[in-house]
PyMOL Python script that loads the backbone (N, CA, C, O; Angstrom):
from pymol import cmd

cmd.read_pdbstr("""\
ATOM      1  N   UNK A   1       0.862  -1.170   0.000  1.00  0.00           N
ATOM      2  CA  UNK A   1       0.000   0.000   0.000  1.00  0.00           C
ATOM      3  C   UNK A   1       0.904   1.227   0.000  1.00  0.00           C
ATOM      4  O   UNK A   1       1.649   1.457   0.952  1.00  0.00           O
ATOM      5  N   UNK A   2       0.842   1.908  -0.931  1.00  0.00           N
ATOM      6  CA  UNK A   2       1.329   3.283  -1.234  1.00  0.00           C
ATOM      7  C   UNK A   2       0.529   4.592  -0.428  1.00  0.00           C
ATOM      8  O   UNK A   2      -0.527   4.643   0.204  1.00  0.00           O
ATOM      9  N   UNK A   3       1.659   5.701  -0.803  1.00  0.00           N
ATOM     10  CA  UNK A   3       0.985   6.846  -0.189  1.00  0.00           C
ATOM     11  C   UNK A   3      -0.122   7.366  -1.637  1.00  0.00           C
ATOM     12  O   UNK A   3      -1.241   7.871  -1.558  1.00  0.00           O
ATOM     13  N   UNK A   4       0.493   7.100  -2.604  1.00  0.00           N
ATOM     14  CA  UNK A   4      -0.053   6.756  -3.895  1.00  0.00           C
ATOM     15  C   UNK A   4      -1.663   7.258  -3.826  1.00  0.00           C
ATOM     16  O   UNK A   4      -2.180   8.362  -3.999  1.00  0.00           O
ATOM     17  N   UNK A   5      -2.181   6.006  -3.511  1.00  0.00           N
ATOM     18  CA  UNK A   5      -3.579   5.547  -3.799  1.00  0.00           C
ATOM     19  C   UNK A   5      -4.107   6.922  -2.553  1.00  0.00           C
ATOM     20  O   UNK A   5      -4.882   7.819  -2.886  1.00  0.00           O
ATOM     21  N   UNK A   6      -3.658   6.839  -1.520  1.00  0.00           N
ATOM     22  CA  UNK A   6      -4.388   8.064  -0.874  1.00  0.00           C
ATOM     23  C   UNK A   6      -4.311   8.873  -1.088  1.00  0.00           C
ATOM     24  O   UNK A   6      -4.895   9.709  -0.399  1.00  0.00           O
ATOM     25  N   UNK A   7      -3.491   9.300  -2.269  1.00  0.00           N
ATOM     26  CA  UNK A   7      -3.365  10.796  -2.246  1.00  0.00           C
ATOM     27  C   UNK A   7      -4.737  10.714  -3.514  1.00  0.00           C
ATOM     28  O   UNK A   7      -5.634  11.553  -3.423  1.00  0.00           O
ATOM     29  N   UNK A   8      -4.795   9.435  -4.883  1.00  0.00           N
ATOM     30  CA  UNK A   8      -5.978   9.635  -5.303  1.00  0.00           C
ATOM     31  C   UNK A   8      -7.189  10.003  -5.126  1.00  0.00           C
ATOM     32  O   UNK A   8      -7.921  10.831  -5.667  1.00  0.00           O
ATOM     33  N   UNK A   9      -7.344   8.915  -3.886  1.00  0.00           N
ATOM     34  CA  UNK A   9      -8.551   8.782  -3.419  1.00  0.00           C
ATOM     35  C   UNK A   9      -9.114  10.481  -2.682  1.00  0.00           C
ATOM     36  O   UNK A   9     -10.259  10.926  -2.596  1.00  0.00           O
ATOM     37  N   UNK A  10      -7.961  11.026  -2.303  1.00  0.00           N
ATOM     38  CA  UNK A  10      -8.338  12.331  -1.783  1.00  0.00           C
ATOM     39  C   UNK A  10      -9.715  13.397  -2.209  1.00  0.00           C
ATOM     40  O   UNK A  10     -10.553  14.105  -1.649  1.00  0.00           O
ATOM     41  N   UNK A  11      -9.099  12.761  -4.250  1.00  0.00           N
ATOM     42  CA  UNK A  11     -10.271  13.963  -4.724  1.00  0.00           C
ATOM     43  C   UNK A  11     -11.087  12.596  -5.788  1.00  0.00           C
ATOM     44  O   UNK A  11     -11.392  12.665  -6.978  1.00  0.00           O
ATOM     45  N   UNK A  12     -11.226  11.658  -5.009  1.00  0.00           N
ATOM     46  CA  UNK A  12     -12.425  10.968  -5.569  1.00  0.00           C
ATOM     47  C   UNK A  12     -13.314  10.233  -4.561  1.00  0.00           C
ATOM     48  O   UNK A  12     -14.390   9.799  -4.974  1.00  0.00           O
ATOM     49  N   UNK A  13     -12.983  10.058  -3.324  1.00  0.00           N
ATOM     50  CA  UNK A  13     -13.365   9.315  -2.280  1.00  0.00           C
ATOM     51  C   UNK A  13     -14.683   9.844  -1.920  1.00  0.00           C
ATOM     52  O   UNK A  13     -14.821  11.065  -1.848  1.00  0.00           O
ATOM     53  N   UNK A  14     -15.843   8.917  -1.642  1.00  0.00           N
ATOM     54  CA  UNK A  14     -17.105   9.382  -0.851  1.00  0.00           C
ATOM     55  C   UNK A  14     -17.277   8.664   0.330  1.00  0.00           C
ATOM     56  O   UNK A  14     -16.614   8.913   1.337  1.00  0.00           O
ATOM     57  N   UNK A  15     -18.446   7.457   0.255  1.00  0.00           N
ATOM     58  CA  UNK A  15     -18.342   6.257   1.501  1.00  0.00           C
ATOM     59  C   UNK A  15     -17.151   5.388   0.675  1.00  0.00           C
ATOM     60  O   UNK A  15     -16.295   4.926   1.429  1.00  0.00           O
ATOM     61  N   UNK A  16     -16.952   5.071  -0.878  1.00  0.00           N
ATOM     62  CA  UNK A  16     -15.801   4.383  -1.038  1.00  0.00           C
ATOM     63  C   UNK A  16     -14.811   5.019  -2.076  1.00  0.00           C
ATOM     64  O   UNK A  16     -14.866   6.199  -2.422  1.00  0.00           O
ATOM     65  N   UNK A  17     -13.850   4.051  -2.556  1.00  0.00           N
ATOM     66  CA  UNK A  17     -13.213   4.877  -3.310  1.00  0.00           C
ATOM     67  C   UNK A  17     -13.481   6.031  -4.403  1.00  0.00           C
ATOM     68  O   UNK A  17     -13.110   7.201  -4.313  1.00  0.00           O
ATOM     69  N   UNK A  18     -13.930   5.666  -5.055  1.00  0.00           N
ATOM     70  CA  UNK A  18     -14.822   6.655  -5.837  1.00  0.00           C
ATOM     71  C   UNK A  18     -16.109   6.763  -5.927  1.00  0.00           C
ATOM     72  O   UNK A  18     -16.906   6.146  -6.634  1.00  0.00           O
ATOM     73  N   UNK A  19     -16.304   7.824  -4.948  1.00  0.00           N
ATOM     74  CA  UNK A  19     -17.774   8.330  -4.866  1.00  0.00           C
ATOM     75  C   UNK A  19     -18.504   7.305  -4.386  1.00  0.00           C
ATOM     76  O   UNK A  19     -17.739   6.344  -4.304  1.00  0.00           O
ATOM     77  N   UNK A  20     -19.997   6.893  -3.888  1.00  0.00           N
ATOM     78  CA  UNK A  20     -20.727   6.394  -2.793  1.00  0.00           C
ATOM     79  C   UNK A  20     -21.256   4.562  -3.172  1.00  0.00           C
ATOM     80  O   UNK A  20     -22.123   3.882  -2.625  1.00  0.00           O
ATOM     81  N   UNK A  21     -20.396   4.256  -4.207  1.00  0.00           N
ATOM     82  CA  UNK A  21     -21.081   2.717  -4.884  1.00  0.00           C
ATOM     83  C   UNK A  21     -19.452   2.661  -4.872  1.00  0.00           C
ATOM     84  O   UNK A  21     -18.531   3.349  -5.310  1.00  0.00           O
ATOM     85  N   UNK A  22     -19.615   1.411  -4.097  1.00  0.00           N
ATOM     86  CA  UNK A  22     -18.728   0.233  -4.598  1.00  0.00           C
ATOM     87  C   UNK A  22     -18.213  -0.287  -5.922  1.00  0.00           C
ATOM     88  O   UNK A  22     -18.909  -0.985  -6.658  1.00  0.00           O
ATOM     89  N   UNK A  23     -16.657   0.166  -6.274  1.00  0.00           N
ATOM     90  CA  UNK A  23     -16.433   0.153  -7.659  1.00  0.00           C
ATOM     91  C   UNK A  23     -15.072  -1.434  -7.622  1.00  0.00           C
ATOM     92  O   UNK A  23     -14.558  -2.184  -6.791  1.00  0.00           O
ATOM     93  N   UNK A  24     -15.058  -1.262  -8.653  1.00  0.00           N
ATOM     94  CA  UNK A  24     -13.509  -2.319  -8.903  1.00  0.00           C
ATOM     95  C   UNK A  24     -12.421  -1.749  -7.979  1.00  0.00           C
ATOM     96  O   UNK A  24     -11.801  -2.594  -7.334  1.00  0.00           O
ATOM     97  N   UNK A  25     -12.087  -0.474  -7.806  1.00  0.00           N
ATOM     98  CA  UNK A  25     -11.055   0.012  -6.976  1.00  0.00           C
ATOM     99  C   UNK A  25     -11.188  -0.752  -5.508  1.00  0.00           C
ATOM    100  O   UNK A  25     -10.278  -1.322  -4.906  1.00  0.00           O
ATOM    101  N   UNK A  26     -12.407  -0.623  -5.147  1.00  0.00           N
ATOM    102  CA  UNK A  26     -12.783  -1.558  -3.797  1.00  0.00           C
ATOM    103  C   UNK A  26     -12.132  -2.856  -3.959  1.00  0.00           C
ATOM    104  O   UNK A  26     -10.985  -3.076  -3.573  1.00  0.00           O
ATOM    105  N   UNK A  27     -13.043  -3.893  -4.659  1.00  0.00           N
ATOM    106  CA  UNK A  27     -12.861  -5.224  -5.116  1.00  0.00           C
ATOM    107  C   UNK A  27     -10.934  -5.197  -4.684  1.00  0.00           C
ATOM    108  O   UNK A  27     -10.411  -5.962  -3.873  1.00  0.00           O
ATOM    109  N   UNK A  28     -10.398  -4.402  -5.270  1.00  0.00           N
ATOM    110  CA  UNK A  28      -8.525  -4.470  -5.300  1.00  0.00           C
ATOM    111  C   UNK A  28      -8.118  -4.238  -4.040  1.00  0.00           C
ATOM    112  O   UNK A  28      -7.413  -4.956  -3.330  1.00  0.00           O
ATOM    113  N   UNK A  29      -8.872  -2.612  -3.673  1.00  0.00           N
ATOM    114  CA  UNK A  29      -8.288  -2.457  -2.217  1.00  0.00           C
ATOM    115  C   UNK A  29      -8.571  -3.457  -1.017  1.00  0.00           C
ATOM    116  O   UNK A  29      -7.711  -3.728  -0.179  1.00  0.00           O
ATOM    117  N   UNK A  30      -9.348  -3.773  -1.015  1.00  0.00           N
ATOM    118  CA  UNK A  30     -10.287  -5.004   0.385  1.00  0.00           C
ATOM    119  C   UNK A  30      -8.839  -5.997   0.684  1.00  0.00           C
ATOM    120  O   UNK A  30      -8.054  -5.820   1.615  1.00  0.00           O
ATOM    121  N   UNK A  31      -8.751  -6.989  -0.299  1.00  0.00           N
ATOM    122  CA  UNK A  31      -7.694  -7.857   0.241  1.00  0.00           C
ATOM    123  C   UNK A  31      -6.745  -7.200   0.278  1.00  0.00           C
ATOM    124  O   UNK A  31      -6.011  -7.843   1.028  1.00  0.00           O
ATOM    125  N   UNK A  32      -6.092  -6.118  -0.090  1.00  0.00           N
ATOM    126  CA  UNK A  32      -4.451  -5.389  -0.162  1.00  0.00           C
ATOM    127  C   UNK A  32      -4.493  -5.218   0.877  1.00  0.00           C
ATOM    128  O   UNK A  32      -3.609  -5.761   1.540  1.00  0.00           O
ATOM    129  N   UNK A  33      -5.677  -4.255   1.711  1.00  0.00           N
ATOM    130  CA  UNK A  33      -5.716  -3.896   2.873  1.00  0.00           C
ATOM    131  C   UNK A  33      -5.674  -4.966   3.728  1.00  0.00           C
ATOM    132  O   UNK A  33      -4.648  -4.785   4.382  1.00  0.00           O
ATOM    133  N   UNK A  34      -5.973  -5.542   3.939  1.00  0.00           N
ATOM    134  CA  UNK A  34      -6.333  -7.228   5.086  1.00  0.00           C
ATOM    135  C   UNK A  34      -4.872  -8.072   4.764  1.00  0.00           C
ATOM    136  O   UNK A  34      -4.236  -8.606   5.673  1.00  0.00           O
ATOM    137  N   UNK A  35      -4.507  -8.100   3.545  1.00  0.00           N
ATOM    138  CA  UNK A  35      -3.147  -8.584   3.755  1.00  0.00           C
ATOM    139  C   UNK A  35      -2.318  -7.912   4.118  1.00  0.00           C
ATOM    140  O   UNK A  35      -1.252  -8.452   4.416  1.00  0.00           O
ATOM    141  N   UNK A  36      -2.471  -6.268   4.262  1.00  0.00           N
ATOM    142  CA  UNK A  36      -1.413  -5.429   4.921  1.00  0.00           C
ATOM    143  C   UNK A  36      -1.633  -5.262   6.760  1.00  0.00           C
ATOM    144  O   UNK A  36      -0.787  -5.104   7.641  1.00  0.00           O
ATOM    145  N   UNK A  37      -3.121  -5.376   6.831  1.00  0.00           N
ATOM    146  CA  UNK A  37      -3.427  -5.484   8.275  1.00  0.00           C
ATOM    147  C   UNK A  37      -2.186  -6.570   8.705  1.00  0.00           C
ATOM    148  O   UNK A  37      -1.008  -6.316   8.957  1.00  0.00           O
ATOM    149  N   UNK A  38      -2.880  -7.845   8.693  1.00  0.00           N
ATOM    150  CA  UNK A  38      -2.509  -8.830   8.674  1.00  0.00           C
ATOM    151  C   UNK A  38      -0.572  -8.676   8.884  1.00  0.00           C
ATOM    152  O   UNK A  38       0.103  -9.186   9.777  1.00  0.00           O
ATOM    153  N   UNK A  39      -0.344  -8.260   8.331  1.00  0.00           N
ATOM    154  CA  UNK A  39       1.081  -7.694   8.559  1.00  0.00           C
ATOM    155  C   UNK A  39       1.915  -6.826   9.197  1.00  0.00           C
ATOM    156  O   UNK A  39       3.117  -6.569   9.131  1.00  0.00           O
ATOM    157  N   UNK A  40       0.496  -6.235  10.163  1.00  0.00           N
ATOM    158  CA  UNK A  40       0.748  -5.570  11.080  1.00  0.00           C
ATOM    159  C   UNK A  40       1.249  -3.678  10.689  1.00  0.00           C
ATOM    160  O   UNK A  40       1.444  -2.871  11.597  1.00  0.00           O
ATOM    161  N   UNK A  41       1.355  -3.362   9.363  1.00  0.00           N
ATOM    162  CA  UNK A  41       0.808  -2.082   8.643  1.00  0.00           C
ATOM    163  C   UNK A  41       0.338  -1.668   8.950  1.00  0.00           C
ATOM    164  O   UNK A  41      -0.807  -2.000   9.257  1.00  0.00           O
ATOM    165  N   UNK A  42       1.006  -0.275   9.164  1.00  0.00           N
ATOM    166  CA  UNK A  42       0.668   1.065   9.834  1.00  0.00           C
ATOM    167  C   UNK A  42      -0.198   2.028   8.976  1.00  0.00           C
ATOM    168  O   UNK A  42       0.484   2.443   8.039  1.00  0.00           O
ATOM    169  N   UNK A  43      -1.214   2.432   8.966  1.00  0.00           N
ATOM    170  CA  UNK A  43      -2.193   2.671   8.704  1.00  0.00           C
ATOM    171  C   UNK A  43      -2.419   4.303   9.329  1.00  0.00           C
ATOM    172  O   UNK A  43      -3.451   4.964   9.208  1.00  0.00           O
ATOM    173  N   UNK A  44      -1.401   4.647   9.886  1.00  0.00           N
ATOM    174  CA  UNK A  44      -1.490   5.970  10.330  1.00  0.00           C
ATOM    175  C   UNK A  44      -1.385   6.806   9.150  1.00  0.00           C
ATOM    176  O   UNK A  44      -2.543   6.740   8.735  1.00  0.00           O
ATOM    177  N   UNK A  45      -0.950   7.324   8.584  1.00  0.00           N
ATOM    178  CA  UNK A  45      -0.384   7.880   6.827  1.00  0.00           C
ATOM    179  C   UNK A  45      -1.238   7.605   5.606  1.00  0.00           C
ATOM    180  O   UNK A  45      -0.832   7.900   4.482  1.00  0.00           O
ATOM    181  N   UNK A  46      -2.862   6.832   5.897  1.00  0.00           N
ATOM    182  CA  UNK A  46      -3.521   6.507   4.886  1.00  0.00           C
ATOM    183  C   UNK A  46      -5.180   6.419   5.452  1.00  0.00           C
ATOM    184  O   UNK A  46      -5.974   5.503   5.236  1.00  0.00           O
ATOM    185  N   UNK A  47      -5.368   7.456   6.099  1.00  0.00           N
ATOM    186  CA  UNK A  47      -6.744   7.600   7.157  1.00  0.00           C
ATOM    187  C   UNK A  47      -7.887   6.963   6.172  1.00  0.00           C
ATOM    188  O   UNK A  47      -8.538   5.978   6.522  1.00  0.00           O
ATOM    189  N   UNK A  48      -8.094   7.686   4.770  1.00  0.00           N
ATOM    190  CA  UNK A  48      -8.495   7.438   3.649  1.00  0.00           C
ATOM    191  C   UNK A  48      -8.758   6.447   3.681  1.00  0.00           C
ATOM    192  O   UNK A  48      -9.955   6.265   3.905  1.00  0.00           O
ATOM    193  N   UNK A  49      -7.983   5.315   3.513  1.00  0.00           N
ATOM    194  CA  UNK A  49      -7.581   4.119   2.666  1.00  0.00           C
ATOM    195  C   UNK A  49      -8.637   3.347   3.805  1.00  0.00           C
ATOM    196  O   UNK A  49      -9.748   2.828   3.694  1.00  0.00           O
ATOM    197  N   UNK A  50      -7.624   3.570   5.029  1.00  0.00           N
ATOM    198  CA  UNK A  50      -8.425   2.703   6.111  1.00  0.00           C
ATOM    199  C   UNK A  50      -9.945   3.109   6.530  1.00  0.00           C
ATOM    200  O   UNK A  50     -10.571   2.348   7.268  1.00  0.00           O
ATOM    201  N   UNK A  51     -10.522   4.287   6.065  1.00  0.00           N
ATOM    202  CA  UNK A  51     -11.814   4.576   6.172  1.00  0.00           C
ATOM    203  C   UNK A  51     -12.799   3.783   5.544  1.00  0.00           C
ATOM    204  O   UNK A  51     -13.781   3.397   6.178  1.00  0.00           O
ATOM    205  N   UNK A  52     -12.558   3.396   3.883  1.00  0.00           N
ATOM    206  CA  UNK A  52     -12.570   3.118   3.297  1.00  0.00           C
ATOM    207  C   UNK A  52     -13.355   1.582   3.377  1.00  0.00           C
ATOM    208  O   UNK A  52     -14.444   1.061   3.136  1.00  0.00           O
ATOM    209  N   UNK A  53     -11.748   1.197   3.988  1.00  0.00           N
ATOM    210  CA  UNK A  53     -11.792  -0.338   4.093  1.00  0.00           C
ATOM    211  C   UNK A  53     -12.484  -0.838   5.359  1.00  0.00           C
ATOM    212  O   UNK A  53     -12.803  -2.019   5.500  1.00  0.00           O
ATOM    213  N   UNK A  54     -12.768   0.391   6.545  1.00  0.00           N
ATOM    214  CA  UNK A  54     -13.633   0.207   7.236  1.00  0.00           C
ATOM    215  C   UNK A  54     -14.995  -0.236   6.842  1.00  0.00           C
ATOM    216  O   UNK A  54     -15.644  -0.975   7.582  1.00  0.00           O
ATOM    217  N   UNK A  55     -15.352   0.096   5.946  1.00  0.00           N
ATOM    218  CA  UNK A  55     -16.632   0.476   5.360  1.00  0.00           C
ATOM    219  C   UNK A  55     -17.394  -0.748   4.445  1.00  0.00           C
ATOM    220  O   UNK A  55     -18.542  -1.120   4.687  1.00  0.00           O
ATOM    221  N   UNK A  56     -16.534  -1.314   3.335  1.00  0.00           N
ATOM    222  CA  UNK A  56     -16.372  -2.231   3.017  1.00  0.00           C
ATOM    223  C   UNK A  56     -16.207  -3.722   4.026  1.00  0.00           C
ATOM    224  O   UNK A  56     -16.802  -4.776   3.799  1.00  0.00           O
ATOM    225  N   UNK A  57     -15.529  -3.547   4.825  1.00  0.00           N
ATOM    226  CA  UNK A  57     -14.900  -4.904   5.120  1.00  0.00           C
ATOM    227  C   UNK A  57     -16.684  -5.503   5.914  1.00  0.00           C
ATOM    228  O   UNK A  57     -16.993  -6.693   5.985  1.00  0.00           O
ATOM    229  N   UNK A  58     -17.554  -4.388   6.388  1.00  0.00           N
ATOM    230  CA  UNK A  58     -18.464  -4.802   6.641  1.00  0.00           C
ATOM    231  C   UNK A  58     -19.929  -5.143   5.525  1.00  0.00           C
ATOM    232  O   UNK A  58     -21.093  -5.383   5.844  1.00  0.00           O
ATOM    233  N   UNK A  59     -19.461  -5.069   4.518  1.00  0.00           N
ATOM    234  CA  UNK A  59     -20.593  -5.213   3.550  1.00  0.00           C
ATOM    235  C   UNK A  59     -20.798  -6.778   3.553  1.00  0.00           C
ATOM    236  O   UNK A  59     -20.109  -7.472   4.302  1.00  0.00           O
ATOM    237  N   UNK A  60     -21.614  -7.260   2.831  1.00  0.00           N
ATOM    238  CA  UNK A  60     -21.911  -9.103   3.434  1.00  0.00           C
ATOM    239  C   UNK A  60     -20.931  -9.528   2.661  1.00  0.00           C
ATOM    240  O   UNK A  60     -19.967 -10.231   2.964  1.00  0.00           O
ATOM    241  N   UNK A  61     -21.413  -8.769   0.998  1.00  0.00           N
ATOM    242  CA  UNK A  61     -20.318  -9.748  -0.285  1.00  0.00           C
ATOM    243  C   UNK A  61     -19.150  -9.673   0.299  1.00  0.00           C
ATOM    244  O   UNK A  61     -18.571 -10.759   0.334  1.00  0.00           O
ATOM    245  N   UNK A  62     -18.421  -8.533   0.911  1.00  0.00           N
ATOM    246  CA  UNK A  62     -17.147  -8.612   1.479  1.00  0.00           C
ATOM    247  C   UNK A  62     -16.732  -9.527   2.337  1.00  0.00           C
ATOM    248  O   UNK A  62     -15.791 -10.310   2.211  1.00  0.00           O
ATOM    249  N   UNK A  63     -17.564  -9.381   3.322  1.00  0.00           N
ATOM    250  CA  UNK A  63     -17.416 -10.363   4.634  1.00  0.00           C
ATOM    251  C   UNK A  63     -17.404 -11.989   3.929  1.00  0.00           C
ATOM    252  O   UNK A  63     -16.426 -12.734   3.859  1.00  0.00           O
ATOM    253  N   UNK A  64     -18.389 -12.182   3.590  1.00  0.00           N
ATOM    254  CA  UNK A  64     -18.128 -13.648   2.971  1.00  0.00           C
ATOM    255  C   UNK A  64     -17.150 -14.004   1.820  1.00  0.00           C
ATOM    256  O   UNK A  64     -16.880 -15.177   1.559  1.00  0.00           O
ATOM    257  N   UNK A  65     -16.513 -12.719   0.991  1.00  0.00           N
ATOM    258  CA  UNK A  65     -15.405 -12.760   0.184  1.00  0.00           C
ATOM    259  C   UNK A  65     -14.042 -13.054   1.031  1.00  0.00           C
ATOM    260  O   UNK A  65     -13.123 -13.345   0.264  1.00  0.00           O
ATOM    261  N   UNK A  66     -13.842 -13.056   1.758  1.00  0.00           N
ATOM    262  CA  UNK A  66     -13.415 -12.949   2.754  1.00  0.00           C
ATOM    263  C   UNK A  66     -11.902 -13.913   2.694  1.00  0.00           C
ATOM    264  O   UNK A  66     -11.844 -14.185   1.495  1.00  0.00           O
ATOM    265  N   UNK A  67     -10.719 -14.531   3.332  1.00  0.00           N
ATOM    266  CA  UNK A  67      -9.774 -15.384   3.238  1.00  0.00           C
ATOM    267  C   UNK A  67     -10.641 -16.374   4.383  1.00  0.00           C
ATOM    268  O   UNK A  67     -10.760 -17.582   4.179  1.00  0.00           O
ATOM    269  N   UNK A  68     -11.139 -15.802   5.424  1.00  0.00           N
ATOM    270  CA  UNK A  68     -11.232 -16.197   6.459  1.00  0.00           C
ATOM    271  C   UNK A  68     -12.756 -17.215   6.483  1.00  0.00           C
ATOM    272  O   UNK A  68     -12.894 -18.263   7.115  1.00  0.00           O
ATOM    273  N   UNK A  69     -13.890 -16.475   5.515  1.00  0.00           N
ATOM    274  CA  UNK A  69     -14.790 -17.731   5.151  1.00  0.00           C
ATOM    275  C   UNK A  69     -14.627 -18.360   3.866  1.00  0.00           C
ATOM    276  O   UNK A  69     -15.567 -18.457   3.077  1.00  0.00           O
ATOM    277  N   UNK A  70     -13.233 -18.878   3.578  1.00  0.00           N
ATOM    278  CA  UNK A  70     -13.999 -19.877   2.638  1.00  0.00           C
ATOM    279  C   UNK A  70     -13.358 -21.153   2.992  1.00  0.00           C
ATOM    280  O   UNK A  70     -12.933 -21.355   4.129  1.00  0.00           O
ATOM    281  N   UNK A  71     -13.272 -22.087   1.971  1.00  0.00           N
ATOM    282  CA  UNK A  71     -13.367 -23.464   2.325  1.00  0.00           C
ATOM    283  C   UNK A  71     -11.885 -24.026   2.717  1.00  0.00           C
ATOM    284  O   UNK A  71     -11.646 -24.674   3.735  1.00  0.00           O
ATOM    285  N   UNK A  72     -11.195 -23.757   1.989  1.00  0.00           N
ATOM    286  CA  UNK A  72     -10.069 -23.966   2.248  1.00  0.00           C
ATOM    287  C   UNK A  72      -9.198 -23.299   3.149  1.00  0.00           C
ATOM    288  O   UNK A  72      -7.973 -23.426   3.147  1.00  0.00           O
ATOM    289  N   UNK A  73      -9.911 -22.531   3.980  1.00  0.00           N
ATOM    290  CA  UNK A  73      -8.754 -22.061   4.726  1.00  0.00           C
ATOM    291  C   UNK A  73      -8.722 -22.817   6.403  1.00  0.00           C
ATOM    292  O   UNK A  73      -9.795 -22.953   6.992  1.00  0.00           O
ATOM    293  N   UNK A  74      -7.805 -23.134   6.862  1.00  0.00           N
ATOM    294  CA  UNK A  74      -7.977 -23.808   7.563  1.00  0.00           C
ATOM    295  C   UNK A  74      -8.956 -23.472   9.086  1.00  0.00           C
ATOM    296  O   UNK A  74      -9.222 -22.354   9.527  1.00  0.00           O
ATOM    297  N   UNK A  75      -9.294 -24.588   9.577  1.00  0.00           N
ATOM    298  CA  UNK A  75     -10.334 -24.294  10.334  1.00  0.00           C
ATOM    299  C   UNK A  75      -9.790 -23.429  11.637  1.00  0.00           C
ATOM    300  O   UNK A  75     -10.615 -22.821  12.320  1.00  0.00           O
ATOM    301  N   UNK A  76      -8.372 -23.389  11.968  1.00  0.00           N
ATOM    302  CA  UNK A  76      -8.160 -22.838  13.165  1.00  0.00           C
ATOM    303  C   UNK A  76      -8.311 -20.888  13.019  1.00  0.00           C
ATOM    304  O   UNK A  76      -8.487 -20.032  13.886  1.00  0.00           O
ATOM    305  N   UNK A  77      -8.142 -20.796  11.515  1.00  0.00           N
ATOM    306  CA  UNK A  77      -7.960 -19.367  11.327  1.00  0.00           C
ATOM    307  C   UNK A  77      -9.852 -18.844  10.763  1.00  0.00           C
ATOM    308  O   UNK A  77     -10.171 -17.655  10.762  1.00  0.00           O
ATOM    309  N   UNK A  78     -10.879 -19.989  10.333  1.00  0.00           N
ATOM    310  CA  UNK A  78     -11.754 -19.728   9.725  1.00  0.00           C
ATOM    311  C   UNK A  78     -12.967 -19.126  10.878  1.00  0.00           C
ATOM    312  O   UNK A  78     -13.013 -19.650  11.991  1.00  0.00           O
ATOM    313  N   UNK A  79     -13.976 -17.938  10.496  1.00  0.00           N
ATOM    314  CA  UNK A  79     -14.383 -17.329  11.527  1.00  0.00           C
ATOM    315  C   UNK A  79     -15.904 -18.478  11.746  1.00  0.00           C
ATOM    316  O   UNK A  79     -16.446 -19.231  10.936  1.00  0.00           O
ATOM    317  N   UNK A  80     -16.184 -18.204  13.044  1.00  0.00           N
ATOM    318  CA  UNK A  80     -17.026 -19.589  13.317  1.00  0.00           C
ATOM    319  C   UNK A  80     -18.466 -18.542  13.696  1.00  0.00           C
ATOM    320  O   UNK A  80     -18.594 -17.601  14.479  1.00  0.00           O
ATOM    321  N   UNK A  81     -19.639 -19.360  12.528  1.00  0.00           N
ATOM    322  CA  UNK A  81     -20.427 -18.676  12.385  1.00  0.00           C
ATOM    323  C   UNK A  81     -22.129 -19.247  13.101  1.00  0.00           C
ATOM    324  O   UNK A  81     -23.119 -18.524  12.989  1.00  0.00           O
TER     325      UNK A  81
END
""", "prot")
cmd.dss("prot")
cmd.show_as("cartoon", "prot")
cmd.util.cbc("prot")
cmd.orient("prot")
């Protein structure tokens, strides 16, 4: 994750990346972000980004897009529903 994308998102951002519907930019950012969480990525320098992905990570398609619900991932890391 770049300073990059936040500085885009600056003058296109609404509830998501561009403007208030969920676009492809989402779809890309969701896992970048969760694999950068996940890595313990500092998130201070990209308020944006992480607003963002706040926002998203709770939508259903997201939530069930998820690493963590699908089949193959193993059961100790999979969220128990």
């Amino acid at each position: 994750m770049t300073i990059v994308y936040e500085t885009i998102v600056k003058g296109s951002a609404g509830r998501y990346s561009v403007g208030d519907e969920v676009t492809m930019a989402d779809i890309c950012l969701a896992p970048t972000v969760e694999a950068a969480l996940r890595w313990n990525i500092d998130f201070e320098s990209l308020p944006i980004v992480l607003r963002i992905y706040e926002r998203l990570k709770v939508l259903p398609a997201f939530e069930m897009g998820d690493w963590k619900h699908q089949e193959d991932t193993p059961e100790q890391f999979r969220v128990k529903t």
